[in-house]
C-alpha positions as CSV (number, residue, x, y, z in Angstrom):
1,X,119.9,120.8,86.3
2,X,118.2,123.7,86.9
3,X,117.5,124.1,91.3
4,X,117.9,127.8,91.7
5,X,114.4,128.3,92.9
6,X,113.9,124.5,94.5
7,X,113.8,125.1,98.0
8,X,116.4,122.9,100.1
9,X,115.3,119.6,102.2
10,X,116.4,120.3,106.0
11,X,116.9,116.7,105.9
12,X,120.3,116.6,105.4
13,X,122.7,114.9,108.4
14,X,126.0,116.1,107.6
15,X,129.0,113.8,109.1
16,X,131.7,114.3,107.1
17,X,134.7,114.7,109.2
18,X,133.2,113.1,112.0
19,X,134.3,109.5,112.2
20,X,132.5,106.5,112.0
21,X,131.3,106.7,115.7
22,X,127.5,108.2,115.0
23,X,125.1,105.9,114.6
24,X,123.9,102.1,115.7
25,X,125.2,98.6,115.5
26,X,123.5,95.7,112.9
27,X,120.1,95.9,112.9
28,X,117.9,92.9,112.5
29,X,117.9,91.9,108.9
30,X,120.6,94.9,108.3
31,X,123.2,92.8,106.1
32,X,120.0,91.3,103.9
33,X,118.7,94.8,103.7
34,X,122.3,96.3,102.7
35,X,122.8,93.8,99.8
36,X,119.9,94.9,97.6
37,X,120.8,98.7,98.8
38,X,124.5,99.4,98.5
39,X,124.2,101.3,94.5
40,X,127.2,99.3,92.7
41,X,126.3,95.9,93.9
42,X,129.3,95.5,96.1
43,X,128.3,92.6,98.2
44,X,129.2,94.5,102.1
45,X,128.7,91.6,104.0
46,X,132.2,91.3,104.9
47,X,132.3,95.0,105.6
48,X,128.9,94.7,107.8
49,X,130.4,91.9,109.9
50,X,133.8,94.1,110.8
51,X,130.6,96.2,113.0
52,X,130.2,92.4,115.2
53,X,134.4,92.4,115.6
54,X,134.8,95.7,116.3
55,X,133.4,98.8,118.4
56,X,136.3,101.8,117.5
57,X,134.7,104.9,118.7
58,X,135.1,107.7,116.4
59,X,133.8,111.7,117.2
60,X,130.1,111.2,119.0
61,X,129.3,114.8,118.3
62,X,125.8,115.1,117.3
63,X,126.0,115.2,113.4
64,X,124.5,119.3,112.0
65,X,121.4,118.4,110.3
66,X,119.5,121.3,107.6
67,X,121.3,122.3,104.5
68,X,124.9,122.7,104.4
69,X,126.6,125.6,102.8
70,X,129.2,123.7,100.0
71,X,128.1,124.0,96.8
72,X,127.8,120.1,97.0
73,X,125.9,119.8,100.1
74,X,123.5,122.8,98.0
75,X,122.9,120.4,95.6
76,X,122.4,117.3,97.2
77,X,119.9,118.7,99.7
78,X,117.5,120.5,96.4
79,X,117.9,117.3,94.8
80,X,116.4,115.8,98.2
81,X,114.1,118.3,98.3
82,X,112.8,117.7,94.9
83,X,112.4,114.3,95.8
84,X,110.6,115.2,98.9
85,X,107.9,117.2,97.1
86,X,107.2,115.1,94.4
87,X,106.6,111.7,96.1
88,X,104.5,113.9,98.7
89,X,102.6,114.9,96.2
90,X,102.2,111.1,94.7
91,X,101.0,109.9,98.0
92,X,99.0,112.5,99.0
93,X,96.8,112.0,95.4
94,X,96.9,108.0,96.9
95,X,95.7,109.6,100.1
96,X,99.1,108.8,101.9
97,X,101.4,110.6,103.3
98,X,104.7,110.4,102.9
99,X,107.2,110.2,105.1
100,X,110.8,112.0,103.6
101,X,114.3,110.2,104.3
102,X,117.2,111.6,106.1
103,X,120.3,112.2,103.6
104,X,123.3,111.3,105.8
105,X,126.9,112.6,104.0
106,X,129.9,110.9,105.5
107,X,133.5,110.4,104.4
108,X,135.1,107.0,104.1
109,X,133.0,105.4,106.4
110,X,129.7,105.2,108.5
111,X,127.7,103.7,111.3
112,X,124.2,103.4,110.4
113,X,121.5,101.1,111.9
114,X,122.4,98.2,109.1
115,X,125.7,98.3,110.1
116,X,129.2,100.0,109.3
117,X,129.1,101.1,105.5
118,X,132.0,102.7,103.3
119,X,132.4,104.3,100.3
120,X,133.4,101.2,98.1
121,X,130.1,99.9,99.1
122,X,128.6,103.3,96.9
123,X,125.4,105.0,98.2
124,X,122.8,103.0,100.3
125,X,119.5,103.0,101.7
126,X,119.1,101.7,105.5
127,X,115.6,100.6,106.5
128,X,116.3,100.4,110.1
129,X,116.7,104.5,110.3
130,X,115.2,105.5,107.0
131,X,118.2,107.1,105.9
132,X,120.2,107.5,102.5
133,X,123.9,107.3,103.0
134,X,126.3,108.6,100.4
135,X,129.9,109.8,100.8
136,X,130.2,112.4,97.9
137,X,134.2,111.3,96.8
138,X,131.4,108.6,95.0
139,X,130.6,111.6,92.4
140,X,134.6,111.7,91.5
141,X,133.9,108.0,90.7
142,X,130.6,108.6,88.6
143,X,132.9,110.9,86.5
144,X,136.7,109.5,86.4
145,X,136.0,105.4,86.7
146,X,132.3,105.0,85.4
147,X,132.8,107.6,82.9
148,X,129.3,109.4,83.6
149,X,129.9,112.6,84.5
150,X,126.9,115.5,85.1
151,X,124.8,116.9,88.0
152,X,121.7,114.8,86.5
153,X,123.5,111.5,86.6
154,X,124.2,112.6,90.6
155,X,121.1,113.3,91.0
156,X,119.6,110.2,89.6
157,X,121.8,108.6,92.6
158,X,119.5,109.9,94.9
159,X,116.8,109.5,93.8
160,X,117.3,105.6,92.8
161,X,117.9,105.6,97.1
162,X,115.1,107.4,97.8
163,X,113.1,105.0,95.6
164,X,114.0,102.1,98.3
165,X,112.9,104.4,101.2
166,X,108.9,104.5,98.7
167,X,109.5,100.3,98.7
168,X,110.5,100.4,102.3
169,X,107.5,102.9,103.1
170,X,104.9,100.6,101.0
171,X,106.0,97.4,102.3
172,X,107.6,96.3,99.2
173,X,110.9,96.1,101.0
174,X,109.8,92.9,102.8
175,X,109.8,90.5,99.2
176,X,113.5,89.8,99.6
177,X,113.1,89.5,103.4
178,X,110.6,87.7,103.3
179,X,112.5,85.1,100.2
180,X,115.6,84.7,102.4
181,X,116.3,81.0,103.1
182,X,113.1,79.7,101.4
183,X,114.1,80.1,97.7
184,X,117.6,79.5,96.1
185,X,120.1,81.8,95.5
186,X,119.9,82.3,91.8
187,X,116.1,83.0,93.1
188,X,116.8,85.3,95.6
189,X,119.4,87.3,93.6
190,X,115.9,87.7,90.8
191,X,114.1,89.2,93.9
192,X,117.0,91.3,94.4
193,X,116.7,92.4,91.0
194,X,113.0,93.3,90.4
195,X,113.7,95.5,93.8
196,X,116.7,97.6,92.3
197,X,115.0,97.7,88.9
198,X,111.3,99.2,90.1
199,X,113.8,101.8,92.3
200,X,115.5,102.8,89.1
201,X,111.9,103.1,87.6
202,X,110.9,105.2,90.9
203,X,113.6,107.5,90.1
204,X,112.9,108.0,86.4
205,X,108.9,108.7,88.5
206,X,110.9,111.6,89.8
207,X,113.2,112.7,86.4
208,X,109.2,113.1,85.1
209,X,107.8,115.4,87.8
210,X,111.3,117.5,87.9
211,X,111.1,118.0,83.8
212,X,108.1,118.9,84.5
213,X,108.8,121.7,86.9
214,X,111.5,122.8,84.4
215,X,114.3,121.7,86.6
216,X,115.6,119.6,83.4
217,X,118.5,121.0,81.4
218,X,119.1,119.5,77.2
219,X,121.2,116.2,78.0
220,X,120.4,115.7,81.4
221,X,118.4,112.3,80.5
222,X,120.9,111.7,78.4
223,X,123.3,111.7,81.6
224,X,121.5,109.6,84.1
225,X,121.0,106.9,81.5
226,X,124.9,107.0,80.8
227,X,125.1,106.3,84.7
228,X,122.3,103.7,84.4
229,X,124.6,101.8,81.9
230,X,128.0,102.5,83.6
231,X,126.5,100.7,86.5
232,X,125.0,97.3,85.1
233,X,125.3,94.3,86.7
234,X,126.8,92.6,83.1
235,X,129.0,96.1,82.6
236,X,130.5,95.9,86.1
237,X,131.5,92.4,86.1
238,X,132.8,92.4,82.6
239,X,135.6,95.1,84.1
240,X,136.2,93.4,87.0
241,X,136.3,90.1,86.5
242,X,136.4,89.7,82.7
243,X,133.3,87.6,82.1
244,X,129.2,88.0,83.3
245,X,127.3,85.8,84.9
246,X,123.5,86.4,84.8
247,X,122.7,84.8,87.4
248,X,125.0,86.5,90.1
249,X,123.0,89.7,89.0
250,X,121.6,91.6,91.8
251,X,121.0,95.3,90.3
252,X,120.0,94.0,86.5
253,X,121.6,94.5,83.8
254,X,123.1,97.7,82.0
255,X,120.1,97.3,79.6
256,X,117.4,96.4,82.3
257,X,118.4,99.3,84.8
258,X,118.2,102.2,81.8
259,X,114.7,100.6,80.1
260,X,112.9,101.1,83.5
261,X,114.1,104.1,83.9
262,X,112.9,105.3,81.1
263,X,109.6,103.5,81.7
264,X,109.3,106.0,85.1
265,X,110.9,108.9,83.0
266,X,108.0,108.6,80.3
267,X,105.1,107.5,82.2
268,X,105.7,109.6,85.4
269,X,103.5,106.9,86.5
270,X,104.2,104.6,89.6
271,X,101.8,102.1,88.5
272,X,104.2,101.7,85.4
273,X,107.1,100.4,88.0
274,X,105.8,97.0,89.1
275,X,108.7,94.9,87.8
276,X,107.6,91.8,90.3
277,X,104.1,91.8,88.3
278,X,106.4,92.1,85.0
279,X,107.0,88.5,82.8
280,X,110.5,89.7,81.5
281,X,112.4,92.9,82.6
């Protein structure tokens, strides 16, 4: 990617270091919310409840918040940055305005207002605070154990988070709240689904605007749609558990997540992203 001249978001709450003793207990709604948010699919419920048994206090110094000086915390807050202007500009033309996330970076582990989250949980997306958690050791993984290495495919990370804060700023969030208990589980997981699949379409929205601003090197699409793949629901399982069972899927599909993002990657359109209105994703 090319960000030399993409200004930085001051968005950026930088914990690393700090413990896991910033931030708030479970939320209402905070486990439901974390299931369709946590990137790999890792079902954290069992990490969530540890936040119920437990209170461990780690360092309560107030987390520095703007642009950190690593190359990696460079990168992370442009790439937020980028995001940040494009979808202001997409809701501004709606007559919106949008309202940016804050990026938290941690290490190992994290208080947020869903709950505790780690790093084998991969990135999330809390509702409660409207903030993106990612611990970066999660790009060594995108690399070494996914096989999908390149500053595009860690970009596309973000911006798939950022994609639940548009559904969480639009009210689309509240489908799979609102489905809990009422529908069955194969159901529910199809929710779950549609909700990670229009967020991988939101992020190919972005992949549009930021090609368009030149900020796209040769291969770079080529990169977030390895990730895309890497990170299936049917590619995941087969590794970990030697067979794939469709109806367990709550991200989609290898095939699923990289055909929407190329739908938002084309179009640039968000109109193009409504996978609950779509008869077969």
């Amino acid at each position: 990617m090319e960000l030399g001249d993409q200004r930085s978001s001051g968005n950026v709450e930088d914990r690393r270091g700090m413990g896991i003793g910033v931030g708030g207990g479970l939320g209402i709604g905070g486990v439901v919310i974390a299931l369709i948010a946590a990137f790999l699919g890792v079902d954290p419920t069992p990490i969530l409840n540890t936040v119920q048994e437990s209170r461990t206090q780690g360092d309560t110094r107030e987390a520095p918040r703007g642009a950190p000086a690593d190359t990696m915390g460079q990168f992370v807050s442009k790439v937020l940055g980028s995001t940040e202007d494009v979808w202001g500009q997409i809701f501004k033309q709606s007559g919106g305005t949008y309202t940016p996330p804050t990026l938290v970076l941690y290490s190992g582990a994290v208080r947020s207002a869903c709950g505790l989250g780690q790093s084998a949980m991969g990135p999330f997306y809390c509702p409660n605070d409207q903030k993106v958690y990612i611990d970066l050791a999660f790009y060594d993984d995108l690399k070494t154990r996914f096989h999908a290495p390149g500053d595009f495919a860690e970009a596309y990370v973000i911006a798939h988070e950022v994609g639940h804060h548009v559904q969480n700023l639009t009210g689309i969030f509240g489908k799979l709240e609102s489905s809990r208990g009422r529908v069955s589980k194969s159901e529910y997981n199809q929710t779950s689904v549609r909700m990670e699949l229009q967020a991988d379409c939101y992020a190919g929205v972005w992949g549009h605007y930021a090609a368009v601003k030149n900020q796209l090197d040769p291969g770079d699409v080529e990169e977030a749609l390895t990730a895309a793949t890497a990170i299936g629901d049917d590619r995941l399982q087969q590794q970990t558990q030697g067979r794939v069972v469709p109806d367990s899927f709550t991200h989609g599909s290898s095939a699923q997540r990289v055909r929407w993002f190329k739908r938002g990657m084309d179009s640039g359109r968000v109109a193009n992203c409504d996978t609950f209105a779509a008869s077969s994703l």
